[in-house]
Rosetta silent file (secondary structure, phi, psi, omega in degrees, C-alpha in Angstrom):
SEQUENCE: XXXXXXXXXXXXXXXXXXXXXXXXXXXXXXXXXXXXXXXXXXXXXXXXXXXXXXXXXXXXXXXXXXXXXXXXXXXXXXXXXXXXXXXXXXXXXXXXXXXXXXXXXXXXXXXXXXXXXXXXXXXXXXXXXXXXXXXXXXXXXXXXXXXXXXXXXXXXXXXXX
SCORE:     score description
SCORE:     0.000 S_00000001
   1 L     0.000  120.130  165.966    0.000    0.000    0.000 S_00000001
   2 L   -32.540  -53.149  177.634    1.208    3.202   -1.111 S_00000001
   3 L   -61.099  -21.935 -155.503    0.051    5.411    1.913 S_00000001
   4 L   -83.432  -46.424 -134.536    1.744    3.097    4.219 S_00000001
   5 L   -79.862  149.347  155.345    5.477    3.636    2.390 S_00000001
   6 L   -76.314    7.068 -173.888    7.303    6.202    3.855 S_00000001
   7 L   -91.866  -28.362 -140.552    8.540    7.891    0.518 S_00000001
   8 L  -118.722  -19.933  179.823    4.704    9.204    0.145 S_00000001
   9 H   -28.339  -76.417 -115.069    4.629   11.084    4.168 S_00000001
  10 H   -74.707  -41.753 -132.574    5.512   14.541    2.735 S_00000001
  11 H   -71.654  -45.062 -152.509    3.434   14.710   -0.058 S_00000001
  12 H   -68.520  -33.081 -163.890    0.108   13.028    2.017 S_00000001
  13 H  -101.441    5.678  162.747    0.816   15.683    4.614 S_00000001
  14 H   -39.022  -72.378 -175.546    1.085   18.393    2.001 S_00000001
  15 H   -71.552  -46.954 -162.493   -2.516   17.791    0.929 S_00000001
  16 H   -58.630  -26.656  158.852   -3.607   16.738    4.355 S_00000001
  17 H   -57.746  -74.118  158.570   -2.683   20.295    5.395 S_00000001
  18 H    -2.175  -95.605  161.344   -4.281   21.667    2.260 S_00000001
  19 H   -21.887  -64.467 -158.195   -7.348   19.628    2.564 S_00000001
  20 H   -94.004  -21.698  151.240   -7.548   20.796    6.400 S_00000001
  21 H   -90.060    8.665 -174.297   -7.259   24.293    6.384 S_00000001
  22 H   -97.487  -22.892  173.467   -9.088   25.058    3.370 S_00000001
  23 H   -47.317  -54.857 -164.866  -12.084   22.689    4.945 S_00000001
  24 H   -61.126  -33.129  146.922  -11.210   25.070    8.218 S_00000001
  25 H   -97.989   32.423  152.010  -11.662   28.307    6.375 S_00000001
  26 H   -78.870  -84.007 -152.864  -14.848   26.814    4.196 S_00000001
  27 H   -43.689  -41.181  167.151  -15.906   26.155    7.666 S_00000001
  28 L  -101.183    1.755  152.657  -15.243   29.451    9.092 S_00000001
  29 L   -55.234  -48.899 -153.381  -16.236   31.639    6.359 S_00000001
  30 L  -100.976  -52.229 -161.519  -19.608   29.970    5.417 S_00000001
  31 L  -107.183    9.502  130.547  -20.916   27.327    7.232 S_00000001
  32 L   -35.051  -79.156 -169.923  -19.978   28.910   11.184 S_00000001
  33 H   -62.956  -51.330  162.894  -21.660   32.176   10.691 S_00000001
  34 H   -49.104  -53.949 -145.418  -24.622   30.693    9.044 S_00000001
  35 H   -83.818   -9.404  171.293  -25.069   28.113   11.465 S_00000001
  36 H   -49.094  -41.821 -163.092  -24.029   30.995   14.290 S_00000001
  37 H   -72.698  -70.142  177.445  -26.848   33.172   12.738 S_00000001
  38 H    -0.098  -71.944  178.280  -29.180   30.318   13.065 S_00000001
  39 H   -42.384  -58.996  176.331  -28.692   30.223   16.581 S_00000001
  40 H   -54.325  -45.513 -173.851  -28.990   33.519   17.187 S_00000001
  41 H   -64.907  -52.786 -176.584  -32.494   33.775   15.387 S_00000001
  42 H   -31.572  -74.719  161.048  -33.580   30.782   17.193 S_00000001
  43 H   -35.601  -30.354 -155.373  -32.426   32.672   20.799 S_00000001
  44 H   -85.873  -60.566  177.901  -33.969   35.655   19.632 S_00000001
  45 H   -34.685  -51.103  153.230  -37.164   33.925   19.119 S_00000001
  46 H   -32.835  -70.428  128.920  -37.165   32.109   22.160 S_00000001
  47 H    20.940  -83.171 -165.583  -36.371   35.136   23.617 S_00000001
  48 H   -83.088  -33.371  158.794  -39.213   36.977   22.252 S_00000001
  49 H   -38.896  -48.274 -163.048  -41.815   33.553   23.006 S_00000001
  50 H   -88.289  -20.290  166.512  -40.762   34.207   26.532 S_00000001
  51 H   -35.744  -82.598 -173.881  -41.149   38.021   26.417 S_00000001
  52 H   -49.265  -83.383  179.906  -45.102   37.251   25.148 S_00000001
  53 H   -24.642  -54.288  157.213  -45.306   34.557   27.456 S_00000001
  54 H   -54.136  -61.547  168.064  -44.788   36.842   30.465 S_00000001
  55 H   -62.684  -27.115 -173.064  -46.993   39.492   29.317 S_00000001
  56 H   -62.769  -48.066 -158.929  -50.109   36.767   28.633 S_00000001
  57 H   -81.469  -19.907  164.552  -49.657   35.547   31.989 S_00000001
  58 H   -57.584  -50.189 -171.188  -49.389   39.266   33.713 S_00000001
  59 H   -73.440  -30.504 -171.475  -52.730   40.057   31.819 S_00000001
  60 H   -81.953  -23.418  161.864  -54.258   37.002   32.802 S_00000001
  61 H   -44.443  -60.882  163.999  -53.024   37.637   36.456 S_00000001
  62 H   -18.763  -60.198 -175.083  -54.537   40.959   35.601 S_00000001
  63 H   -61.964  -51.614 -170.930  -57.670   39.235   34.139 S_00000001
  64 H   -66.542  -23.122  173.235  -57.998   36.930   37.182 S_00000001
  65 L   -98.092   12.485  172.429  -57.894   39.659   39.665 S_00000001
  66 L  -112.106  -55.186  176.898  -60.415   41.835   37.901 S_00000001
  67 L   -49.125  -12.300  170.946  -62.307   39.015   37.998 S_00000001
  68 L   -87.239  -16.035  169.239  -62.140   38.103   41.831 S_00000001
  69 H   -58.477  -61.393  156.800  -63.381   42.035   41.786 S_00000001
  70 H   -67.308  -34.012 -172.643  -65.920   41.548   40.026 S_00000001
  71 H   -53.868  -61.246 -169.973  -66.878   38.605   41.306 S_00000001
  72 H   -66.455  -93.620 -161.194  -66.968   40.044   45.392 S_00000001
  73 H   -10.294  -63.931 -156.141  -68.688   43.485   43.479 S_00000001
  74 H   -87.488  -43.435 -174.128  -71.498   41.411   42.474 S_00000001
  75 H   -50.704   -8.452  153.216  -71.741   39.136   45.401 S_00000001
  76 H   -83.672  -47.684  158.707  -72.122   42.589   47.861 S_00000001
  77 H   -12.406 -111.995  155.039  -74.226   43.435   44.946 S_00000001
  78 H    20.677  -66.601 -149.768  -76.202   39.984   45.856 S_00000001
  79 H   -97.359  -12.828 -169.242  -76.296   40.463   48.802 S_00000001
  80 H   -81.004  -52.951  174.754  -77.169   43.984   49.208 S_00000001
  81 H   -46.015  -35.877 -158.878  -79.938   43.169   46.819 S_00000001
  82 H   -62.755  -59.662  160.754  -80.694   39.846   48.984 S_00000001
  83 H   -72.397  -16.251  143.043  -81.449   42.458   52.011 S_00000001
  84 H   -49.936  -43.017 -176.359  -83.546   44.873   50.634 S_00000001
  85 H   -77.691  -34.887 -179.197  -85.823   42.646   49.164 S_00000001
  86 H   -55.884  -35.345 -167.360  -85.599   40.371   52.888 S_00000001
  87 H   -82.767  -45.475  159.036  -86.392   44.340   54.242 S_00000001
  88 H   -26.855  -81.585 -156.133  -88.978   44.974   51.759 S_00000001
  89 H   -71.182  -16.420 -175.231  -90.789   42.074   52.107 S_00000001
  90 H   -77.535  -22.038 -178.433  -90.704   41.927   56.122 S_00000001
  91 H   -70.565  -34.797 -171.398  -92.502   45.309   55.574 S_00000001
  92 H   -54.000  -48.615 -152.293  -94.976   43.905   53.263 S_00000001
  93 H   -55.681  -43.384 -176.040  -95.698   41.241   55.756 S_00000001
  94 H   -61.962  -49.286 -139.948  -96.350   43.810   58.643 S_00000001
  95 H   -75.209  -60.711 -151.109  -98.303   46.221   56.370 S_00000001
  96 H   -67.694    8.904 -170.791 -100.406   42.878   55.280 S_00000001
  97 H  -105.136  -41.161 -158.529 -100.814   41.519   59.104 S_00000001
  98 H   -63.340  -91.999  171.081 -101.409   45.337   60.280 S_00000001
  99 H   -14.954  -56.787  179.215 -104.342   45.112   57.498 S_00000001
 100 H   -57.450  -59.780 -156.126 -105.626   41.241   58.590 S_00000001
 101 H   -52.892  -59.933 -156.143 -105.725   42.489   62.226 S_00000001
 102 H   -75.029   -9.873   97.817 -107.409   45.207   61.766 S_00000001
 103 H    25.287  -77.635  166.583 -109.462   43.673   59.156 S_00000001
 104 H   -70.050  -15.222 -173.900 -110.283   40.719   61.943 S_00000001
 105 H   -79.178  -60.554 -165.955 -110.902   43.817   64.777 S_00000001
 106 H   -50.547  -40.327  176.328 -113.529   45.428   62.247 S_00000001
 107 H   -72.122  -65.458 -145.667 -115.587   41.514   61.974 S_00000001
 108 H   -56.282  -55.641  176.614 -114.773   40.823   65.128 S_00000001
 109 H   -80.806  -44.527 -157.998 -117.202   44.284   66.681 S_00000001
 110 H   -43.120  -58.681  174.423 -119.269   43.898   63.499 S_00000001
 111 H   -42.643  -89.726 -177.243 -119.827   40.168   65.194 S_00000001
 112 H   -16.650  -67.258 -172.552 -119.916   41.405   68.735 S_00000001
 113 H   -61.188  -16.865  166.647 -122.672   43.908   67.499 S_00000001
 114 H   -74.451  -52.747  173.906 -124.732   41.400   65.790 S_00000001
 115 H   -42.893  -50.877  161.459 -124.524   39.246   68.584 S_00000001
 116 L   -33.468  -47.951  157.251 -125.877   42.004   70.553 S_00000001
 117 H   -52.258  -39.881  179.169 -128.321   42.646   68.439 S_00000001
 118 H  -117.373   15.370  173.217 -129.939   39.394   68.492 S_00000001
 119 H   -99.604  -17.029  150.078 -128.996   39.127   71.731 S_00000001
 120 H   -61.396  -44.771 -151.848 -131.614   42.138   72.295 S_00000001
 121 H   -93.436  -40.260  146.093 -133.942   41.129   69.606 S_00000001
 122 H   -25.971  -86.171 -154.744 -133.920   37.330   71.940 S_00000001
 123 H   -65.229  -24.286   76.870 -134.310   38.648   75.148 S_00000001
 124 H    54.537  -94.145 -152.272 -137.058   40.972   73.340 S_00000001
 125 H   -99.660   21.778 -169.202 -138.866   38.487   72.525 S_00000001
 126 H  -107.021   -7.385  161.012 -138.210   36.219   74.952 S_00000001
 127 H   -39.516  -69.232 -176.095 -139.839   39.158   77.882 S_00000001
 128 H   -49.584  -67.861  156.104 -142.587   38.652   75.397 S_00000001
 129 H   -50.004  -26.029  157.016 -143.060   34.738   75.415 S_00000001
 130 H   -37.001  -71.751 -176.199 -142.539   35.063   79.072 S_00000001
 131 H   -70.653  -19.911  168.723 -145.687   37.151   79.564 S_00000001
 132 H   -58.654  -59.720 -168.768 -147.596   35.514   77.252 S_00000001
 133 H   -59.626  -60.509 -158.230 -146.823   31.823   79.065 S_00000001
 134 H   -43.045  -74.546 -179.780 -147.168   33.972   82.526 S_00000001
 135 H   -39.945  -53.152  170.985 -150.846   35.249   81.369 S_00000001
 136 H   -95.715   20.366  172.217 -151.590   31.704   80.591 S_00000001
 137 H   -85.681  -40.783 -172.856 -150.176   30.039   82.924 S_00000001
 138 H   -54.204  -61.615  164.345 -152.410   32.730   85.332 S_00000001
 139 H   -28.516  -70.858  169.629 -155.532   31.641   83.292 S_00000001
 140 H   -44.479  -77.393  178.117 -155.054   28.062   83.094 S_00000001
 141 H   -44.083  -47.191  165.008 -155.018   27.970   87.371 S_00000001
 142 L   106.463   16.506  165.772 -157.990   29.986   87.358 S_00000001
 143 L  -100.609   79.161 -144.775 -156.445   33.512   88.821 S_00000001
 144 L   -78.426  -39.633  171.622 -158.676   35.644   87.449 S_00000001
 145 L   -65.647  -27.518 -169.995 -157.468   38.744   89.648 S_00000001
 146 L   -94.017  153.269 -178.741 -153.523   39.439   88.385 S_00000001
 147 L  -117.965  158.948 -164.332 -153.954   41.417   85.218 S_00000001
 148 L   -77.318   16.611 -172.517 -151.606   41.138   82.053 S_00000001
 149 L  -120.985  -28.715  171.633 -150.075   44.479   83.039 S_00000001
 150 H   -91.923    2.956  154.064 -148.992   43.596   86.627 S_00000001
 151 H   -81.584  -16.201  167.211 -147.301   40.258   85.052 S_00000001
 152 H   -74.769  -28.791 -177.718 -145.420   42.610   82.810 S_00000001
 153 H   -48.319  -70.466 -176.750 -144.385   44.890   85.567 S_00000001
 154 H   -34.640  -47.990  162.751 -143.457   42.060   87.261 S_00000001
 155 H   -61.463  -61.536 -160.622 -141.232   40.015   84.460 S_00000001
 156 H   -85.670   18.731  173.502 -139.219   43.463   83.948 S_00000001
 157 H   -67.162  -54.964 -163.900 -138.595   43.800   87.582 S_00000001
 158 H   -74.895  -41.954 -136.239 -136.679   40.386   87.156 S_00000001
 159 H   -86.639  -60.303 -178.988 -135.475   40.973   83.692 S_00000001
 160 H   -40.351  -50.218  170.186 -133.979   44.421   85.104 S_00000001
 161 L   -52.841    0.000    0.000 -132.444   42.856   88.330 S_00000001
């Protein structure tokens, strides 16, 4: 084998020199800076992904606390509403009980006065049936002396006592 002979060193290490710096400035003209640039766009992208990435998550911190804002806003909201209408309605209740009582006071003498009434218009006529039964009762026995006017006296003495 040729490479192996020692007659062939200088020349192989001629080219091998050749060969390895002109690969070495190929390498660091063209394909270094290119693949440098690469990098660099890559970083810078990255870069700017993390950039964005930081503001999304500020606004949604943002978003999430205007939303715990809102949220307790409407829930006093809620609740404010929640008591007015509980005050509201305890009023109703009163106005409509105030109304029932008095409502139940107004039957309640109307009743009383009826009762009264026929508790007059009874006793009335029961004065009456009294003297009548009295008168015959007088009659019937055969007392021919008491007169219907001293059994009335007489019945409203008691009815009066």
């Amino acid at each position: 084998m040729p490479q192996l002979d020692p007659a062939w060193y200088p020349s192989q290490l001629f080219w091998l020199c050749v060969c390895f710096f002109t690969m070495l400035f190929i390498m660091g003209k063209i394909f270094t800076p290119r693949i440098a640039d690469i990098l660099a766009r890559r970083q810078h992208k990255i870069d700017d992904y993390l950039v964005k990435a930081n503001q999304i998550q500020e606004q949604a911190e943002e978003s999430l606390k205007k939303y715990h804002e809102a949220l307790a806003k409407a829930t006093e909201d809620a609740n404010a509403a929640i008591e007015l209408a509980h005050k509201e309605l305890g009023e109703y209740i009163a106005k409509k009980q105030d109304d029932l009582t008095r409502k139940l006071n107004e039957k309640i003498k109307d009743g009383e006065a009826e009762i009264n009434r026929e508790k007059e218009k009874a006793l009335k006529e029961v004065r009456g049936i009294s003297e009548e039964l009295a008168l015959d009762i007088v009659k019937k026995i055969g007392l021919t002396e008491i007169k219907a006017q001293d059994i009335k006296e007489a019945i409203s003495k008691v009815a009066n006592d």
